[in-house]
GUGU-174744 format. One record per residue (C-alpha): residue number from 1; residue in one letter; x, y, z. Coordinates in nm, 2 decimals, decimal comma. Layout:
N
node pos: NUM | code: A | X: X | Y: Y | Z: Z
...
//
This chain:
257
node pos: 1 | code: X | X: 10,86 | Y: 9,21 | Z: 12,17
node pos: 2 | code: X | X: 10,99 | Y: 8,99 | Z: 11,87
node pos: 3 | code: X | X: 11,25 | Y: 8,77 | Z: 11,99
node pos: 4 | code: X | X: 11,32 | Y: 8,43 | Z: 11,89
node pos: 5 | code: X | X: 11,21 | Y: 8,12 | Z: 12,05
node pos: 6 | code: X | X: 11,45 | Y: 7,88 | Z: 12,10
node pos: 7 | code: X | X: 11,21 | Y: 7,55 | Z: 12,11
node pos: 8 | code: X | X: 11,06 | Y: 7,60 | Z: 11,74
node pos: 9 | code: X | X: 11,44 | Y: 7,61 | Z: 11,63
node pos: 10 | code: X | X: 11,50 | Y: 7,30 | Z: 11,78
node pos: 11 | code: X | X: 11,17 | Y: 7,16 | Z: 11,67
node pos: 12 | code: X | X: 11,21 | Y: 7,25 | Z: 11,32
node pos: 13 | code: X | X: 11,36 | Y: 6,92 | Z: 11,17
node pos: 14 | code: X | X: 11,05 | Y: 6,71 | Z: 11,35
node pos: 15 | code: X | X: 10,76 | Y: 6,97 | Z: 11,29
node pos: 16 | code: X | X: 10,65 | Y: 6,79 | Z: 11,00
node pos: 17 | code: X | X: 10,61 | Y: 6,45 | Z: 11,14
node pos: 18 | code: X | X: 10,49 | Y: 6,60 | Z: 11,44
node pos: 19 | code: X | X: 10,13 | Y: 6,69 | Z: 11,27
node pos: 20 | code: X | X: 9,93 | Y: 6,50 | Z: 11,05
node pos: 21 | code: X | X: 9,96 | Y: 6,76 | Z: 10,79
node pos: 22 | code: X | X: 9,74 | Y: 6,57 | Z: 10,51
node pos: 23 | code: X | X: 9,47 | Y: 6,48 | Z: 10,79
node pos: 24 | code: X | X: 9,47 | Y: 6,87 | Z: 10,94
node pos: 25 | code: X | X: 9,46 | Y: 7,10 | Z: 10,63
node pos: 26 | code: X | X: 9,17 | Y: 6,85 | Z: 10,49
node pos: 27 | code: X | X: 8,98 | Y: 6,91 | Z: 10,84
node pos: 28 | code: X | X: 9,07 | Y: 7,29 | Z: 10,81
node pos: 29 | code: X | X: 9,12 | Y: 7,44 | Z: 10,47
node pos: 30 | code: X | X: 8,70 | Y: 7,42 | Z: 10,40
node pos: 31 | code: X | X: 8,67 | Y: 7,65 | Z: 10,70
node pos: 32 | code: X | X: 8,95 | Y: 7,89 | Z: 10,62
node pos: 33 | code: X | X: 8,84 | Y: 7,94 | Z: 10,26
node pos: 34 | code: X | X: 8,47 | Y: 7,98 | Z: 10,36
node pos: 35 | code: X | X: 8,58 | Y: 8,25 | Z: 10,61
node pos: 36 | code: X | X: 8,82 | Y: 8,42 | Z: 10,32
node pos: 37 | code: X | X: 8,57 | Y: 8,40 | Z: 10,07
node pos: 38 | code: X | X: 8,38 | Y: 8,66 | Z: 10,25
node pos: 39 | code: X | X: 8,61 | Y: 8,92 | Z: 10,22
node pos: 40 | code: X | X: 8,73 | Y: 8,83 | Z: 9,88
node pos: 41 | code: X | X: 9,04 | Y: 8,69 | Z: 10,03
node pos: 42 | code: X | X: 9,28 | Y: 8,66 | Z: 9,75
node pos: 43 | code: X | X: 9,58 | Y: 8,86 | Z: 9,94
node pos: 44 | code: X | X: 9,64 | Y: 8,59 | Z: 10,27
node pos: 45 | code: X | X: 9,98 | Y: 8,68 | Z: 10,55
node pos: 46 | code: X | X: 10,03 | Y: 8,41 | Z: 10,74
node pos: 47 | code: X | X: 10,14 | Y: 8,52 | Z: 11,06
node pos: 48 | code: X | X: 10,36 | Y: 8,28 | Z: 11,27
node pos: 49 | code: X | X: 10,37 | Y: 8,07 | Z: 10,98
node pos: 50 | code: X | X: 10,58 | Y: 7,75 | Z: 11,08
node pos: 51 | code: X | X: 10,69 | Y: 7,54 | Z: 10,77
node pos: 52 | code: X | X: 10,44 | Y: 7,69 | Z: 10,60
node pos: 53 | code: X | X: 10,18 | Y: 7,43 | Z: 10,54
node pos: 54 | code: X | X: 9,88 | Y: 7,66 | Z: 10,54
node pos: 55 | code: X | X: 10,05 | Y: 7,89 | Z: 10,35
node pos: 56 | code: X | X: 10,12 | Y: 7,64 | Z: 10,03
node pos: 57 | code: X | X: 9,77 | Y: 7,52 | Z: 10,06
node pos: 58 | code: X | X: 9,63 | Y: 7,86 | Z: 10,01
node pos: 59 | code: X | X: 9,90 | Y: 7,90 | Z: 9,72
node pos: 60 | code: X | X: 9,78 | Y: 7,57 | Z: 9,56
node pos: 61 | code: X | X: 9,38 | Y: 7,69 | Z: 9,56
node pos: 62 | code: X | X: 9,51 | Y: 8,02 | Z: 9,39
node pos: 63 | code: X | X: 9,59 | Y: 8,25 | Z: 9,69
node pos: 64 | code: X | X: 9,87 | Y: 8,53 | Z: 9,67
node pos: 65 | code: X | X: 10,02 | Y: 8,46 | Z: 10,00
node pos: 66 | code: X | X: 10,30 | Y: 8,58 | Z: 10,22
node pos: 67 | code: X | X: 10,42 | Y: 8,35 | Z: 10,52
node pos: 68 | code: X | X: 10,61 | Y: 8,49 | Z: 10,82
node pos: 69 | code: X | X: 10,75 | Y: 8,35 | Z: 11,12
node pos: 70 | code: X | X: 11,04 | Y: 8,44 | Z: 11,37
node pos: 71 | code: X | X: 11,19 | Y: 8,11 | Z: 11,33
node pos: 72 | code: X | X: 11,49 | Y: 8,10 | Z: 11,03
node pos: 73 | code: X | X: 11,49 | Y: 7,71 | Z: 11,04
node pos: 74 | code: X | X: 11,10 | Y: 7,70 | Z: 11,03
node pos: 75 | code: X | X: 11,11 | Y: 7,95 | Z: 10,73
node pos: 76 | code: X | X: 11,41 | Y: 7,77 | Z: 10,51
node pos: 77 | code: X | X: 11,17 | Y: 7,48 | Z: 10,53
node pos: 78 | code: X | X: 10,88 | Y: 7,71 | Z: 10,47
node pos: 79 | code: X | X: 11,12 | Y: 7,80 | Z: 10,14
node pos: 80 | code: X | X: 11,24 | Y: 7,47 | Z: 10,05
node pos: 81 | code: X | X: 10,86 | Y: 7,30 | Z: 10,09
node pos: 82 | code: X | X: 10,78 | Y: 7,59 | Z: 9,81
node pos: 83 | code: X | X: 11,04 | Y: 7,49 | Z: 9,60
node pos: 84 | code: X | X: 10,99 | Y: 7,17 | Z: 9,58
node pos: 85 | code: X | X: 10,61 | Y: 7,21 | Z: 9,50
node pos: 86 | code: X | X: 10,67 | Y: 7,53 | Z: 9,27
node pos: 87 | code: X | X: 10,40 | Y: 7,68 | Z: 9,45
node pos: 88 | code: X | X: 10,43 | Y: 8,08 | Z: 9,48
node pos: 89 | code: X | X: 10,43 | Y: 8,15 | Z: 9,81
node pos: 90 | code: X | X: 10,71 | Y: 8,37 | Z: 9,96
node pos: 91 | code: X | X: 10,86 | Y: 8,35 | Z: 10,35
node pos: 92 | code: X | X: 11,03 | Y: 8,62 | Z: 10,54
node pos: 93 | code: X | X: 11,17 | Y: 8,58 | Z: 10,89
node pos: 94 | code: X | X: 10,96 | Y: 8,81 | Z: 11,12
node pos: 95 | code: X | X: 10,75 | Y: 8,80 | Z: 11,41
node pos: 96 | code: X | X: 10,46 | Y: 8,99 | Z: 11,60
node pos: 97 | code: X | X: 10,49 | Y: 9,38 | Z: 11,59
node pos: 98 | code: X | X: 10,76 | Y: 9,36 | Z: 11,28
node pos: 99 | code: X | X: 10,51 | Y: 9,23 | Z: 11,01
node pos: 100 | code: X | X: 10,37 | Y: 9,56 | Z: 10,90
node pos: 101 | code: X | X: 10,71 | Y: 9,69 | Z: 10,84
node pos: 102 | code: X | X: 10,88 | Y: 9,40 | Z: 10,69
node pos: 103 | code: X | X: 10,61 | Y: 9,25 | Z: 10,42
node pos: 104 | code: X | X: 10,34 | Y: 9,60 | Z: 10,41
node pos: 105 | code: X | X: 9,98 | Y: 9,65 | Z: 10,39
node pos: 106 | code: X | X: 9,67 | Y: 9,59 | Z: 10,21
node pos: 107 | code: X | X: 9,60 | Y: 9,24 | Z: 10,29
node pos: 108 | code: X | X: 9,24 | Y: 9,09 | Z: 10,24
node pos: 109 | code: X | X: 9,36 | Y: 8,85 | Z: 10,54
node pos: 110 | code: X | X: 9,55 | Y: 8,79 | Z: 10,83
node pos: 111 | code: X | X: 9,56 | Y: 8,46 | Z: 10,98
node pos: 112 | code: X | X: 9,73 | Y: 8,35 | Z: 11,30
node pos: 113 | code: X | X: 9,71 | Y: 7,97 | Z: 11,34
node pos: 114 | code: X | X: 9,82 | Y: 7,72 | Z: 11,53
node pos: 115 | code: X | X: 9,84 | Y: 7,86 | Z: 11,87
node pos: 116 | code: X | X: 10,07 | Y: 8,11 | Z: 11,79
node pos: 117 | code: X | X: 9,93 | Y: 8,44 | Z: 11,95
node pos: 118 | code: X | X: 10,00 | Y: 8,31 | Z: 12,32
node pos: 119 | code: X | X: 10,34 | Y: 8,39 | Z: 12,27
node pos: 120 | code: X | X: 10,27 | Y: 8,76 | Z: 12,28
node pos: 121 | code: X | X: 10,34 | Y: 8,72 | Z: 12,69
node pos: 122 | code: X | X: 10,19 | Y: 9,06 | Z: 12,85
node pos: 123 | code: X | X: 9,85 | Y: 9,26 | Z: 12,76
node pos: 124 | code: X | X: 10,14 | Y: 9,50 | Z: 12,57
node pos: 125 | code: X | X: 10,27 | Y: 9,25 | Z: 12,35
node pos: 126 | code: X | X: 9,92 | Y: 9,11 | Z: 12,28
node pos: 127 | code: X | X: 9,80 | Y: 9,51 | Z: 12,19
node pos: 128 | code: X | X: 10,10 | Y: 9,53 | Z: 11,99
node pos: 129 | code: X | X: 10,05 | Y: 9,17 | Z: 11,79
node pos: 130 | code: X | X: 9,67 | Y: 9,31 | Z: 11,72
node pos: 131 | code: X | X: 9,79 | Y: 9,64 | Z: 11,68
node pos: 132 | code: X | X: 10,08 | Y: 9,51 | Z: 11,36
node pos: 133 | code: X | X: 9,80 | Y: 9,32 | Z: 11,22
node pos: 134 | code: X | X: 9,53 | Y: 9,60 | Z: 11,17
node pos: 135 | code: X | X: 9,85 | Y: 9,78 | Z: 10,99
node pos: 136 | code: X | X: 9,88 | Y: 9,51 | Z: 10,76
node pos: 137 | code: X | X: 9,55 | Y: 9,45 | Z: 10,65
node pos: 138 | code: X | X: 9,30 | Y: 9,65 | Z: 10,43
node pos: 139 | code: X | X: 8,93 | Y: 9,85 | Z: 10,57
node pos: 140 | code: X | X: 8,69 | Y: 9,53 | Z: 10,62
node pos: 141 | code: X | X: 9,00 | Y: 9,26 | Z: 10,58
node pos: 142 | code: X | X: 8,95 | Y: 8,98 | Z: 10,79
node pos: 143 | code: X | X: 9,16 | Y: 8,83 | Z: 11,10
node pos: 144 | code: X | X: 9,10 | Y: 8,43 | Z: 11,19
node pos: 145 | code: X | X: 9,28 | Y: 8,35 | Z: 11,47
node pos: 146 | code: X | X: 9,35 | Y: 7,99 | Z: 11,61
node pos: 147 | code: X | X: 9,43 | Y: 7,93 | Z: 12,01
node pos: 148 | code: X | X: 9,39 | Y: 7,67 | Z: 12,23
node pos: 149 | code: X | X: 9,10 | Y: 7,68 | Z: 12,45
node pos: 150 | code: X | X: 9,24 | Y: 7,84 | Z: 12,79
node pos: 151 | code: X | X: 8,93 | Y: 7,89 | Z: 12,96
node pos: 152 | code: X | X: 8,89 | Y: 7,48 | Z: 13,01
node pos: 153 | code: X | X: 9,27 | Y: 7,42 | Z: 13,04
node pos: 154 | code: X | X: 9,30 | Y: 7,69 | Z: 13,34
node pos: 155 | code: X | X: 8,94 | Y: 7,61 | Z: 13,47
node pos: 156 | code: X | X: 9,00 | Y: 7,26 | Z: 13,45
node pos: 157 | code: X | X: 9,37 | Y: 7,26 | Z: 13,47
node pos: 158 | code: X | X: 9,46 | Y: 7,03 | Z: 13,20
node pos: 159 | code: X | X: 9,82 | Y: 6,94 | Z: 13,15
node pos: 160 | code: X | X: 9,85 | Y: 6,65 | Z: 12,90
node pos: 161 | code: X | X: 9,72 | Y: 6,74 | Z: 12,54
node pos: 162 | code: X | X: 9,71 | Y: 6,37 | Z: 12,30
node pos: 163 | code: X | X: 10,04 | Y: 6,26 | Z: 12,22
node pos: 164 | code: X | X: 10,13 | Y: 6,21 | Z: 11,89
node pos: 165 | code: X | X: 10,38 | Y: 5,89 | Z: 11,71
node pos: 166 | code: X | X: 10,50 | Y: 5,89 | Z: 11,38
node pos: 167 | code: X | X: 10,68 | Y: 5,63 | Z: 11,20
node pos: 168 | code: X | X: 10,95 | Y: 5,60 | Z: 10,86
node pos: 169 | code: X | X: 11,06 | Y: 5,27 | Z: 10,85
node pos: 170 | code: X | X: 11,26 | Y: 5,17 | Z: 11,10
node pos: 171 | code: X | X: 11,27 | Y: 5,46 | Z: 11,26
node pos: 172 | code: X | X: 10,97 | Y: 5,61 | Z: 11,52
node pos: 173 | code: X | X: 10,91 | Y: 5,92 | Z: 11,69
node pos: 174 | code: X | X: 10,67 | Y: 5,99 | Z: 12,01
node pos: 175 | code: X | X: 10,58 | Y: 6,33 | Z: 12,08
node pos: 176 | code: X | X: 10,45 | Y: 6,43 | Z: 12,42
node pos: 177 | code: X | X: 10,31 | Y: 6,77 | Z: 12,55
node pos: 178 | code: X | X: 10,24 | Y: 6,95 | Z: 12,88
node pos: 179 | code: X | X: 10,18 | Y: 7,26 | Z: 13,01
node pos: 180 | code: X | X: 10,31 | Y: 7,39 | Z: 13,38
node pos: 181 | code: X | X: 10,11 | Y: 7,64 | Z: 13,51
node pos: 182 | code: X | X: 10,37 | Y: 7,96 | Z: 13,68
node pos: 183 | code: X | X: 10,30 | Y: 8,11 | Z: 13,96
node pos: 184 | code: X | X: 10,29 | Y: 8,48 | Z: 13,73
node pos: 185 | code: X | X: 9,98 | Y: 8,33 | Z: 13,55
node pos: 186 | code: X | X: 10,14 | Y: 8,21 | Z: 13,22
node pos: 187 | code: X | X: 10,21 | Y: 7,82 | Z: 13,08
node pos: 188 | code: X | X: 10,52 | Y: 7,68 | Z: 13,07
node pos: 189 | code: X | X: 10,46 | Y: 7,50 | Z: 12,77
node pos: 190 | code: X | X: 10,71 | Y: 7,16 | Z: 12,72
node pos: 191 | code: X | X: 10,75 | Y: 6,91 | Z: 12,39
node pos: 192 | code: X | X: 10,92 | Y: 6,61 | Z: 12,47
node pos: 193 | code: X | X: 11,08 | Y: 6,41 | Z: 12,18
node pos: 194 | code: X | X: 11,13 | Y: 6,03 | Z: 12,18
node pos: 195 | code: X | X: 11,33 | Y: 5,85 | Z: 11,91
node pos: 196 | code: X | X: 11,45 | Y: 5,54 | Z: 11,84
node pos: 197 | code: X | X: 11,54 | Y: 5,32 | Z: 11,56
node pos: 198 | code: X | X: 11,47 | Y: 4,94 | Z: 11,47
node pos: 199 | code: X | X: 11,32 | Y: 4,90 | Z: 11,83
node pos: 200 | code: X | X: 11,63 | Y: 5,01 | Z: 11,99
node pos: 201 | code: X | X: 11,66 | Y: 5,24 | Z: 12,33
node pos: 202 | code: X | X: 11,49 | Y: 5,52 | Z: 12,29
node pos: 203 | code: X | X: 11,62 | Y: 5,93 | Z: 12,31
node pos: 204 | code: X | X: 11,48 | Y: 6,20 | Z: 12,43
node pos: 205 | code: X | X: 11,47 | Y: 6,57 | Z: 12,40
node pos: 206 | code: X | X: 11,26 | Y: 6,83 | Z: 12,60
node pos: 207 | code: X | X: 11,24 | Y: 7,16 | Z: 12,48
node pos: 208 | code: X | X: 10,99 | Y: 7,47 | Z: 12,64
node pos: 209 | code: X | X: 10,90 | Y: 7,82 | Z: 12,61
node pos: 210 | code: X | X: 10,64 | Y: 8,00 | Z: 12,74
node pos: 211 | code: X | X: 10,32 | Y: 8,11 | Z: 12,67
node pos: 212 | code: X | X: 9,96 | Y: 8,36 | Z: 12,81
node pos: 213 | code: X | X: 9,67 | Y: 8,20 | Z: 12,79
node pos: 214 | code: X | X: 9,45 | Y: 8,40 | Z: 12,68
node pos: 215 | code: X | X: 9,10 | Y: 8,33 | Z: 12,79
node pos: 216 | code: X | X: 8,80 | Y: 8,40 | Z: 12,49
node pos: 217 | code: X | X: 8,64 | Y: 8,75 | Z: 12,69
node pos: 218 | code: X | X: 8,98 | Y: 8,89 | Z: 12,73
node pos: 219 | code: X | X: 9,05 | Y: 8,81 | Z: 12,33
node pos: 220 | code: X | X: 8,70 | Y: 8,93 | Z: 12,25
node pos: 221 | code: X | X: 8,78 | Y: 9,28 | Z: 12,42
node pos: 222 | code: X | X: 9,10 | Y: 9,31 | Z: 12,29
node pos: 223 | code: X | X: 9,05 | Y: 9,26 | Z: 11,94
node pos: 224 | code: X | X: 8,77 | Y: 9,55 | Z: 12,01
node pos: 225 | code: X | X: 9,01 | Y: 9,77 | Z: 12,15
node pos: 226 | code: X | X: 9,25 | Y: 9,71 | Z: 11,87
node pos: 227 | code: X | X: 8,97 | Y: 9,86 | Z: 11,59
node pos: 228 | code: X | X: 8,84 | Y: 9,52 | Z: 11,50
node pos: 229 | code: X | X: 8,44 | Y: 9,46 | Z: 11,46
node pos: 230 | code: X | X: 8,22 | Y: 9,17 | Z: 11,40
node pos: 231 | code: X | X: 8,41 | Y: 8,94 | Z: 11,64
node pos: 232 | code: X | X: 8,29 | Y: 8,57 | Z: 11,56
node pos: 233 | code: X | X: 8,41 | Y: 8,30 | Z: 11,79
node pos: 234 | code: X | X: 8,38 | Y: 7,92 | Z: 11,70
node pos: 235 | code: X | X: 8,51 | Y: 7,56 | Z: 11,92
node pos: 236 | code: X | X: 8,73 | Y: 7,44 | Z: 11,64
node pos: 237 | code: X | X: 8,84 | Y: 7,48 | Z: 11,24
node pos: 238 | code: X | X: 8,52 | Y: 7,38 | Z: 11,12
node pos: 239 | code: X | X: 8,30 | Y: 7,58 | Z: 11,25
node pos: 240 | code: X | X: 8,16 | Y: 7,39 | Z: 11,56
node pos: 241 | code: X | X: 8,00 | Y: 7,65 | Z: 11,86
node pos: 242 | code: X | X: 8,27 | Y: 7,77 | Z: 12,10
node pos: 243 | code: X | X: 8,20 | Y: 7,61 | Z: 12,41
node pos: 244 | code: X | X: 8,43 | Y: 7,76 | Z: 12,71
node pos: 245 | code: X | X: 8,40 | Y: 7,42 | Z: 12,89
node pos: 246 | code: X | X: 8,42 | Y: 7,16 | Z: 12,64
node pos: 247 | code: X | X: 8,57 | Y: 7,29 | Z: 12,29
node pos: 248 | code: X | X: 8,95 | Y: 7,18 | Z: 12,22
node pos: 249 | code: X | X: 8,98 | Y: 7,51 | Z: 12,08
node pos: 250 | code: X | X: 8,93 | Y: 7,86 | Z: 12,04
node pos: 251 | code: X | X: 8,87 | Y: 8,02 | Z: 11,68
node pos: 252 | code: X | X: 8,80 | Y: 8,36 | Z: 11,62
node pos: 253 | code: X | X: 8,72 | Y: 8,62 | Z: 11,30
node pos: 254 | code: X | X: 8,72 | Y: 8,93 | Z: 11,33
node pos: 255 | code: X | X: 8,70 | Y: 9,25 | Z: 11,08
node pos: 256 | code: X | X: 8,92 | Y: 9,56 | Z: 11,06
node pos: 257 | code: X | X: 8,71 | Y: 9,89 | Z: 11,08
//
């Protein structure tokens, strides 16, 4: 099931400027600690980890925390971010269904951020994803997951998601997003780079993979199936009700019996 996906490789360099890292983790780390706090979270994996952001804020408030993600170019940054701010965080390449395996059990934690778990593309993959991170985490650890939320974007078919600019000096990035919807029920999802320096012509890049989007019943049954209890779902990283027509996204927590 763990393959590679080609757009985060290509993505890697402009990641970072692509999210408002300082704006996000001060939005979301209140939420994420409350939630760890609960299960006396001190041992964190960070599944599908990126560069590793979440992972060296957790480090910083005195985690002991593993990030993972299939990408090599997302990890060396990963690394390099956690040299650079001698925070102890360590970064493995490995994806959904090899995390057990590769970095081992007894977490306090799982978290799955970002939008990640859509990439797990059939029911299979998705059992299998659940399935890696029950082996990884201890009786009663806890498993906070962060997706978009599907149920408005199929009901309501939305394409566009907020496009984001960032700027260093003379030079400017736009970043654009859309999904396709495929006639075998997943998302074709699409980032489309624009750069261009000192107001000259712009270049563009267009990278996409795929993704399932999962709507929040389906989630809700298979983290049940998958010997989780106490399912909690939320609209957002700090703690607003999920709402299936309105919320931006789907959070959920989740304990391992």
């Amino acid at each position: 099931m763990a393959q590679p996906v080609a757009l985060y490789d290509e993505f890697s360099d402009d990641y970072d400027r692509f999210i408002d890292w300082r704006g996000r983790l001060a939005l979301e780390m209140p939420f994420i600690e409350q939630q760890l706090r609960q299960v006396g979270g001190r041992r964190v994996l960070d599944a599908a980890c990126g560069t590793g952001q979440h992972a060296l804020a957790l480090a910083e408030r005195g985690h002991e925390v593993v990030g993972a993600d299939l990408s090599a170019p997302m990890i060396e940054r990963a690394r390099a971010s956690a040299r650079a701010t001698e925070l102890p965080a360590r970064f493995e390449v490995a994806g959904f269904g090899q995390l057990a395996a590769r970095l081992g059990a007894g977490f306090d934690a799982v978290v799955c951020l970002g939008n990640s778990l859509p990439h797990a593309l059939t029911a299979q993959d998705l059992r299998a994803a659940l399935d890696d991170f029950v082996a990884c985490l201890r009786p009663g650890g806890l498993l906070l997951i962060q997706n978009r939320n599907f149920d408005a974007v199929l009901a309501q078919q939305q394409r566009w998601m907020e496009p984001q600019a960032h700027r260093e000096g003379e030079r400017e990035w736009l970043f654009l997003r859309c999904y396709d919807f495929l006639p075998d029920g997943l998302l074709a999802f699409n980032v489309i780079t624009l750069r261009r320096i000192g107001g000259g012509a712009w270049q563009q890049r267009v990278a996409s993979t795929r993704l399932r989007p999962n709507r929040c019943d389906e989630l809700v049954q298979a983290l049940g199936t998958a010997r989780f209890a106490r399912v909690s779902t939320w609209g957002n990283m700090q703690g607003q009700p999920f709402d299936a027509q309105a919320s931006s996204n789907l959070v959920l927590a989740a304990r391992k019996n």
